[in-house]
C-alpha positions in Angstrom: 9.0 -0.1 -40.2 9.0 -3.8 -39.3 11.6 -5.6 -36.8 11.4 -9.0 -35.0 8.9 -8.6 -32.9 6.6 -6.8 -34.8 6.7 -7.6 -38.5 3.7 -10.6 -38.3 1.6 -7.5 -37.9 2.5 -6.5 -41.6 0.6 -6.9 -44.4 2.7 -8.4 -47.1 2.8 -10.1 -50.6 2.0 -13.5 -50.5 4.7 -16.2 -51.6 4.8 -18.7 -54.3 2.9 -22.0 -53.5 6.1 -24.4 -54.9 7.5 -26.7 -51.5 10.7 -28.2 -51.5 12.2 -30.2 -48.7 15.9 -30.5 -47.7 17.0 -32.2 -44.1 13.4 -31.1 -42.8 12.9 -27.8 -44.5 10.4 -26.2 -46.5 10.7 -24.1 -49.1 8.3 -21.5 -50.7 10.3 -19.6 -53.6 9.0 -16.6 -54.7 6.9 -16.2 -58.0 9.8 -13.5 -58.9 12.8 -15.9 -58.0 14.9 -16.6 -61.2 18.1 -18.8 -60.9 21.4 -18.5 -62.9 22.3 -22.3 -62.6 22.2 -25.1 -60.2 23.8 -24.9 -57.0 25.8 -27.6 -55.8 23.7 -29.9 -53.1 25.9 -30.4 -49.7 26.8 -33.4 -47.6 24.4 -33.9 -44.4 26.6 -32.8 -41.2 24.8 -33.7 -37.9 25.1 -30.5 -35.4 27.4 -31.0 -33.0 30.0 -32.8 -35.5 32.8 -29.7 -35.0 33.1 -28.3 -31.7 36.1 -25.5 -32.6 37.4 -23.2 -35.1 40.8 -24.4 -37.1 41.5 -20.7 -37.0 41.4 -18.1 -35.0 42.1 -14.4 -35.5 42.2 -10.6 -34.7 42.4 -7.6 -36.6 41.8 -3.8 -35.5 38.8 -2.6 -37.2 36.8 1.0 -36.9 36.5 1.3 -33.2 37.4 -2.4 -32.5 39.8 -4.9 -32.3 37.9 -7.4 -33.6 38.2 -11.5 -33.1 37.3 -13.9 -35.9 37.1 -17.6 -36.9 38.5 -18.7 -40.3 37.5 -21.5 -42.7 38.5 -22.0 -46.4 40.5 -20.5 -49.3 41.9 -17.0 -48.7 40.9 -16.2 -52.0 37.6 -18.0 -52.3 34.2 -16.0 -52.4 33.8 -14.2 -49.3 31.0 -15.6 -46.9 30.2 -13.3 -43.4 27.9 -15.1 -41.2 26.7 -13.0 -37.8 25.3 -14.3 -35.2 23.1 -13.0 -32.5 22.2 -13.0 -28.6 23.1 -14.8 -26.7 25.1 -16.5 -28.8 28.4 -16.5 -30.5 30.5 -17.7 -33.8 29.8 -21.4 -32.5 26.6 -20.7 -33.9 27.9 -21.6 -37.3 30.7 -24.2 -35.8 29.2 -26.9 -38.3 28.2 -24.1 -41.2 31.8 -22.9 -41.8 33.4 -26.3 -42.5 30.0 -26.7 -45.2 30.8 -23.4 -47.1 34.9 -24.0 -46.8 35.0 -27.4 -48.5 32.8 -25.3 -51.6 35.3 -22.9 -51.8 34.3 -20.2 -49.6 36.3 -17.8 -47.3 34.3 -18.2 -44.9 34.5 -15.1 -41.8 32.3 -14.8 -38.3 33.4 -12.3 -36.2 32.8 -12.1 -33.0 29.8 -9.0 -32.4 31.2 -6.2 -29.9 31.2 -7.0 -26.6 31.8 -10.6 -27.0 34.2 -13.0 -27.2 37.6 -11.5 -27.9 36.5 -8.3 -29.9 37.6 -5.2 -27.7 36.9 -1.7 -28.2 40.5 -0.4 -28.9 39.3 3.3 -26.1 38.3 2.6 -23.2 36.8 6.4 -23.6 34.2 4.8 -26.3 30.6 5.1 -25.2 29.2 1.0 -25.1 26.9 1.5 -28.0 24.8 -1.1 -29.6 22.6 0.8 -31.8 21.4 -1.2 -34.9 23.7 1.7 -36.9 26.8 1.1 -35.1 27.3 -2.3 -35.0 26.2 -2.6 -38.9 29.6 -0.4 -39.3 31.5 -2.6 -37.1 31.0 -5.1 -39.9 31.7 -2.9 -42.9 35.1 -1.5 -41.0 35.9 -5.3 -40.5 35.4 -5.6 -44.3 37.8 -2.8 -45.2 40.5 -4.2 -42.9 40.3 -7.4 -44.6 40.3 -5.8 -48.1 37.1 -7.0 -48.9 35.1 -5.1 -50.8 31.8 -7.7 -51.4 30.5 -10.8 -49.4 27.6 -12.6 -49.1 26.3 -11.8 -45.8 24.1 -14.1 -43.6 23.2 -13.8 -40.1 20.4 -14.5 -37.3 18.9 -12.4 -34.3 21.4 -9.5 -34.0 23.1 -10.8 -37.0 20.2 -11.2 -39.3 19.8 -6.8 -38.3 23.3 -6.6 -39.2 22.8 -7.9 -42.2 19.6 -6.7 -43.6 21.3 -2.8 -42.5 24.1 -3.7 -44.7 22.3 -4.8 -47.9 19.6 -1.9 -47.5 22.0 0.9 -47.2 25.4 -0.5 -48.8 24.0 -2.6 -51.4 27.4 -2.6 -52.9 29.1 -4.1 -50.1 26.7 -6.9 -50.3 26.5 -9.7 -52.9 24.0 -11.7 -51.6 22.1 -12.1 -48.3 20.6 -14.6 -46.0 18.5 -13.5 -43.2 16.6 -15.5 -41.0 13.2 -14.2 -39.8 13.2 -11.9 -43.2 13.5 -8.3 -42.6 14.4 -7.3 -39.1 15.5 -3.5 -39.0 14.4 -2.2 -36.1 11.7 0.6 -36.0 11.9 2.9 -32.8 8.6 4.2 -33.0 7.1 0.6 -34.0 8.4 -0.7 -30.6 6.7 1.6 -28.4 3.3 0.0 -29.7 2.2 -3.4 -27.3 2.3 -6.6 -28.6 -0.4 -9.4 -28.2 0.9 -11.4 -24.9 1.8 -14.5 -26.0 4.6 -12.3 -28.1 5.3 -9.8 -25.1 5.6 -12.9 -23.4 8.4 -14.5 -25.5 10.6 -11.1 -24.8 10.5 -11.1 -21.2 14.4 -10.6 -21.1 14.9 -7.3 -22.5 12.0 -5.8 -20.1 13.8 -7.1 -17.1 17.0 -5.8 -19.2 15.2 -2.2 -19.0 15.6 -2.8 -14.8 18.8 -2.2 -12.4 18.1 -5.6 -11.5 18.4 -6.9 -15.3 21.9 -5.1 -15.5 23.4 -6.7 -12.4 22.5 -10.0 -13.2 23.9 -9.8 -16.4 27.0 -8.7 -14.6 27.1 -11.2 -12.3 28.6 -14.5 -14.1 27.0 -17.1 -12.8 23.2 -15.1 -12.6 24.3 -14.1 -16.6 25.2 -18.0 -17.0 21.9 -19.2 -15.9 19.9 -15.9 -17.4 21.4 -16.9 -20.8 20.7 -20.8 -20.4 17.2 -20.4 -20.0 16.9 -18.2 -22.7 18.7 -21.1 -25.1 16.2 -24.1 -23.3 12.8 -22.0 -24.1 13.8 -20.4 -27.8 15.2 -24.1 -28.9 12.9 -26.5 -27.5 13.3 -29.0 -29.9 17.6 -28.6 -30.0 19.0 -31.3 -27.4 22.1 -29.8 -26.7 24.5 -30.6 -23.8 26.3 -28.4 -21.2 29.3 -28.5 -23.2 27.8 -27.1 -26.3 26.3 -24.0 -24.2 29.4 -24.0 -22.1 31.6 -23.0 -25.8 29.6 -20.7 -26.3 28.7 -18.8 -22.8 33.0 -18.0 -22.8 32.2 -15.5 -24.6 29.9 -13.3 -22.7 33.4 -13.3 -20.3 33.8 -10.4 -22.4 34.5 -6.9 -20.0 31.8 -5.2 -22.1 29.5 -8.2 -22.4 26.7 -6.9 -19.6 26.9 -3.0 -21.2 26.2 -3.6 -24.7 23.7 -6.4 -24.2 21.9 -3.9 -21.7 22.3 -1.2 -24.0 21.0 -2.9 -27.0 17.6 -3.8 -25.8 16.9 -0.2 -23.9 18.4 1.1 -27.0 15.3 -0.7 -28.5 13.2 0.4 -26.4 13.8 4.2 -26.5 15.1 3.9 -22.8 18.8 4.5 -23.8 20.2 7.1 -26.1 21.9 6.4 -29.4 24.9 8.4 -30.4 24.3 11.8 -32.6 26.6 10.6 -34.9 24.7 7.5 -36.4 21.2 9.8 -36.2 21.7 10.0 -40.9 21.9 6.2 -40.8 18.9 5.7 -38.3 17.1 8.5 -40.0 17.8 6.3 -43.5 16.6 2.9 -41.8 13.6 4.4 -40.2 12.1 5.1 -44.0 12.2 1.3 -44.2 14.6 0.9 -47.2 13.9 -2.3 -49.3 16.7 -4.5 -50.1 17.1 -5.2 -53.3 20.1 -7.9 -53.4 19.9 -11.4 -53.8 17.9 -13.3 -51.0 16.9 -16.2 -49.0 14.7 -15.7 -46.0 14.7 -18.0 -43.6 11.8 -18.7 -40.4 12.4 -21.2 -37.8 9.3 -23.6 -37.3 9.6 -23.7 -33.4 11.3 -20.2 -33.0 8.7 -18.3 -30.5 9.7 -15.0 -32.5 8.4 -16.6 -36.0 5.1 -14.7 -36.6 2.8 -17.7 -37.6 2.7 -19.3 -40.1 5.9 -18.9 -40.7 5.6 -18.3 -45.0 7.5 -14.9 -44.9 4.5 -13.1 -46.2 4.3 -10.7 -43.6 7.6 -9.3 -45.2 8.0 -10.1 -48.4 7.2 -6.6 -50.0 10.6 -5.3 -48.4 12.9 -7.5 -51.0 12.5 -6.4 -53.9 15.1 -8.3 -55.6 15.4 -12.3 -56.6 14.0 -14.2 -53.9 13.1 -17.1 -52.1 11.4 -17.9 -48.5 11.9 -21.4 -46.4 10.7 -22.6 -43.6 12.3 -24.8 -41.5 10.2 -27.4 -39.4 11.2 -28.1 -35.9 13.9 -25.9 -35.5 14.2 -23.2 -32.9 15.7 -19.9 -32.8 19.4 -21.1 -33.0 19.1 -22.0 -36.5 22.2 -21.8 -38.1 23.6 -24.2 -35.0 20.5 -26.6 -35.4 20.6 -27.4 -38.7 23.5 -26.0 -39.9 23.1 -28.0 -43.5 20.1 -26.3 -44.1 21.6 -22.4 -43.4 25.2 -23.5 -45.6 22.7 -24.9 -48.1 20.8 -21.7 -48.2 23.8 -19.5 -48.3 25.0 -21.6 -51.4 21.7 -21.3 -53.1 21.5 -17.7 -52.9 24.7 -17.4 -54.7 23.1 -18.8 -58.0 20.0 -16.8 -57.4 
């Protein structure tokens, strides 16, 4: 199996040829992509044009009590987008607004451990396994009564995602997933990488240290930890303190340091799972393909896009209409530096 770090090793099917551009994106559709009708071409927003959430809300969930942002018709087409580390829903601040004004209900819940979800024991083990936060987001779906949405996501939320469509197909009407096909493989991340990729992770090995763990409980070490790691995986995104500052509020939560520290030893087979997700990792680790509508997205400038960027190196694990784009000077933070481009993705896939 393939995740993040290690899928530009993969040997994969080679995408269609045909380039689009939109707001500085390329696009290489698939020779299998077929389209039921046109989608609607958004507005251009410039990033940074919203700066809050009209709505804000909360809702216990599974094992949480989960905080969300808002945007659209309560009975529009559902839209989840997830976002990743260390980040928060302001990643898609300028998406939302995009996907409300076509109709969409458009939800981004707050990942455990930040912002204002709180696990509803404090008995619960900190867990954050692949598995267990993918269920978060299912139990958020059943307390919402909804029973489909198009789910798109990056870092942490592109896993989430991808887990979702793989094993509840049902649950998912569409998907789109920047950097492709991201489930983590246990035994795949035991292997070394080349440096220059070992390199780009050098967080979650100091993450694996005592030392890693207290600065990530110490706010103003976590504040500065976290900054760096938004200036060297965006180097082209120009963004000001207050931007980050929105954002960093989050990783106030109580259980911010324990699930971030978890997660990456998790992935490193330095922290234990729970028994009780072992089916679902057992499932994931046969790499299931995802067969629902998708759109894969790579960041140009993202130090975790395995050149060149096409999406080749995972195409073989989608197996059902498709398309690939690449977006040219945009780093890691994609959805929250060219947000255009992700709503307009998440609208295309919807008439795939």
């Amino acid at each position: 199996m393939i995740n993040r770090r290690t899928f530009g090793k993969a040997v994969g099917l080679a995408t269609g040829a045909a380039v689009a551009s939109l707001a500085g994106l390329q696009a290489f559709p698939s020779a299998s992509a077929t389209t039921r009708g046109a989608a609607p071409r958004l507005p251009a927003v410039t990033r940074g044009t919203h700066t809050s959430f009209a709505s804000l809300k909360q809702v216990k969930a599974g094992l949480l009590d989960i905080g969300y942002a808002e945007a659209g018709p309560a009975r529009g087409p559902v839209v989840i987008c997830l976002h990743g580390w260390p980040y928060d829903i302001h990643s898609f601040v300028d998406v939302a607004p995009l996907l409300a004004a076509q109709g969409y209900r458009v939800i981004v819940p707050y990942l455990r451990g930040h912002g204002t979800t709180r696990f509803l024991s404090s008995k619960t083990f900190r867990n954050a396994q692949q598995s267990a936060i993918a269920l978060d987001i299912i139990a958020l779906m059943d307390a919402l009564k909804i029973d489909k949405a198009l789910l798109a996501g990056f870092d942490w939320g592109s896993r989430t995602a991808d887990i979702i469509a793989a094993l509840w197909p049902q649950r998912c009407k569409a998907l789109v997933s920047v950097s492709g096909y991201v489930i983590t493989n246990l035994e795949a991340n035991l292997e070394p990488l080349p440096p220059k990729a070992e390199y780009a992770w050098w967080y979650q090995y100091y993450f694996a240290t005592e030392r890693g763990l207290k600065a990530m409980e110490d706010k103003s070490k976590r504040h500065d930890l976290t900054r760096l790691v938004w200036d060297t995986v965006s180097p082209t995104w120009d963004f000001d303190d207050a931007t980050f500052d929105r954002t960093a509020a989050a990783f106030d939560n109580p259980d911010y340091a324990a699930i971030v520290i978890h997660n990456y030893r998790w992935r490193l087979s330095l922290a234990d799972g729970e028994r009780r997700y072992d089916g679902l990792e057992k499932r994931l680790a046969d790499r299931p393909v995802i067969k629902v509508p998708t759109i894969t997205l790579d960041a140009e400038r993202d130090p975790f896009t395995a050149p060149p960027g096409d999406g080749s190196s995972y195409r073989n694990m989608f197996t059902g209409p498709y398309e690939h784009r690449t977006l040219a000077g945009i780093g890691h933070n994609l959805p929250q530096e060219a947000p255009t481009a992700f709503a307009q993705a998440v609208v295309d896939v919807d008439h795939l």
